[in-house]
N, C-alpha and C positions, 0 to 999 in steps of 0.2 A: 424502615430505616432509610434514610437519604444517604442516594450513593454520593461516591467521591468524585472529586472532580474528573471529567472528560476531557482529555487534549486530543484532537485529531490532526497528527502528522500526514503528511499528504506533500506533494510536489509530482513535477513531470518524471518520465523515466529515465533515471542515470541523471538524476539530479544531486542525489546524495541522501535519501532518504536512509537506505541501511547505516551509512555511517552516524547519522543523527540518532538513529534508534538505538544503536549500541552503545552512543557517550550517555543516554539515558540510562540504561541497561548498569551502565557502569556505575552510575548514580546514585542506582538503590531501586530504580523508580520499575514498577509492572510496566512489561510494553507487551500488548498484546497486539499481535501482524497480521493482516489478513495475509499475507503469501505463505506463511504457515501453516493459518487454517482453510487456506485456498487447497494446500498439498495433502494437508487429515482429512479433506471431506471426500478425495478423489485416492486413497488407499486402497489398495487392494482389499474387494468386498464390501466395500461401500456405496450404497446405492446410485450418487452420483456420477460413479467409474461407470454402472451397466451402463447408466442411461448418456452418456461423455461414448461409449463405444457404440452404441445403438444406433445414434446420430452422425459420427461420423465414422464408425468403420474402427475393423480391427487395426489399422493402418497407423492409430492413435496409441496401440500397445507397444512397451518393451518386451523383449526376448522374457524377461521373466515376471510378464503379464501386469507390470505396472503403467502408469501413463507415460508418454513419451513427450513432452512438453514442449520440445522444440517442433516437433512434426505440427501437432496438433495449434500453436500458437501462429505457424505458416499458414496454415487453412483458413486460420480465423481473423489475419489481420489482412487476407485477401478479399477477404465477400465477408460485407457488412450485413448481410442474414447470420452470416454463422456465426459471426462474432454475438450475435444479440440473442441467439438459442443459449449458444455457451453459457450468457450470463444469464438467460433463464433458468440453466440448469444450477448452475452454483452461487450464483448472488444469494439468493433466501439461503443456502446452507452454511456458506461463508458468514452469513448477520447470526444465524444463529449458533454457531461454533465463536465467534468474537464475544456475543453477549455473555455467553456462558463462562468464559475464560475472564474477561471485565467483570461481571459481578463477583467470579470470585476471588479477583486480585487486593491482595493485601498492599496498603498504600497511604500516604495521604492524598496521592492523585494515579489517573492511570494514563499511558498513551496506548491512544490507540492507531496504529500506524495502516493508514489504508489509502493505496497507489488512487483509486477513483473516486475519493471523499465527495467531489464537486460532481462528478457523473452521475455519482448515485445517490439515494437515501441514505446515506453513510452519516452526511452531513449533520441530518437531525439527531444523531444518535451521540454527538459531541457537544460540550460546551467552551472551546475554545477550538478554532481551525491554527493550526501551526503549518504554513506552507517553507518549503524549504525550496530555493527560487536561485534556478540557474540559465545563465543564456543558451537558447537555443542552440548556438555553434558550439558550444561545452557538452553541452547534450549528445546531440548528433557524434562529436568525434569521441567519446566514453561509451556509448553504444555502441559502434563499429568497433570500437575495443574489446569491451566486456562481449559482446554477443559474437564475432566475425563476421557483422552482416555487411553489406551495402549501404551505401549511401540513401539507395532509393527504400531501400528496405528499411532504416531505421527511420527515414521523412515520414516511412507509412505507417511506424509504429507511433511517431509524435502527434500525427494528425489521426489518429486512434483517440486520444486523449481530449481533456479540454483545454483553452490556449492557456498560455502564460497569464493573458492578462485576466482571463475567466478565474483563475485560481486565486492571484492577488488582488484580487475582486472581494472573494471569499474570507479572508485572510483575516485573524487579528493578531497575529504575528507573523513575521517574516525571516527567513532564516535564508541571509544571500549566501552563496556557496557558490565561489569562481574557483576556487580549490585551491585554495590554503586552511590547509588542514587544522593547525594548531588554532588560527583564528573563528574558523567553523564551533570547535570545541571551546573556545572561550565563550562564543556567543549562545551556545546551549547549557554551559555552567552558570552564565546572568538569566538564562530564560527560567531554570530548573529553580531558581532562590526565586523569581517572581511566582510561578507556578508555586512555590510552597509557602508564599506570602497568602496567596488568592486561596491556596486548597487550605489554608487556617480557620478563614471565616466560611469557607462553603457550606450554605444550608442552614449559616446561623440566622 
């Protein structure tokens, strides 16, 4: 059976990605997220969690033995070794928790919403890249918001990532988000009618 069409939503962090996912959400449309299945594969009891404490230490637990995510995300966006075990440990389980939840999404198309499309093998696993594309100075001061970090702290989380222009590189749609809300969701209500024009003939 030929699956349903692929949209990979993707953008920088505190770009607007969740709000995008949920006017889909709102739409009808499967959004399957990897920060979702990034948090089911690191559950208490899941193999992931031993080997995420193994590596770096019980320091990474909460009080009631789940992951601690802000500790453990300071560690990793310090030292670019740790950052690259981490994703050893969870990349391969995060693709195969997303495939599983995609194929069995009912739809005529699905998204699949993943922060490191263009970092990773993500890419190939989509067939339309949807970047949702904001300026760096938006970026930076909704990170300092949303997280309470630093200045410096959130420069290190952007330059973590791949740049602006490496993503709309990738891109066959573009979703600008300076933060007007209502217009955001207008531009994803014309995206979701082309996306159901394209997922009409897919695989015919």
């Amino acid at each position: 059976m030929t699956r349903v069409l692929r949209v990979g939503l993707t953008g920088g962090i505190a770009s607007g990605k969740t709000t995008v996912a949920q006017r889909f959400t709102e739409l009808g449309v499967p959004v399957v997220d990897a920060d979702i299945a990034a948090r089911s594969v690191v559950a208490p009891g899941e193999p992931a969690l031993v080997e995420v404490v193994r590596r770096f230490g019980l320091s990474v637990l909460d009080a009631a033995g789940g992951l601690e995510r802000r500790t453990l995300r300071t560690l990793v966006f310090a030292d670019p070794k740790a950052r690259r075990d981490l994703e050893a440990i969870m990349h391969p389980r995060i693709r195969a928790e997303m495939e599983r939840l995609a194929s069995a999404a009912a739809g005529p198309y699905v998204v699949m919403a993943i922060p490191l499309l263009v970092e990773t093998a993500g890419i190939n696993r989509v067939d339309r890249v949807l970047v949702v594309d904001a300026p760096e100075a938006v970026q930076l001061q909704r990170l300092m918001a949303r997280d309470s970090c630093s200045a410096d702290q959130a420069r290190a989380m952007l330059a973590a990532q791949a740049t602006r222009a490496e993503r709309l590189a990738r891109a066959d749609d573009v979703l600008p988000n300076g933060g007007d809300f209502a217009e955001l969701q207008r531009r994803v209500d014309a995206l979701h009618e082309r996306y159901l024009s394209l997922a009409s003939t897919w695989g015919a």
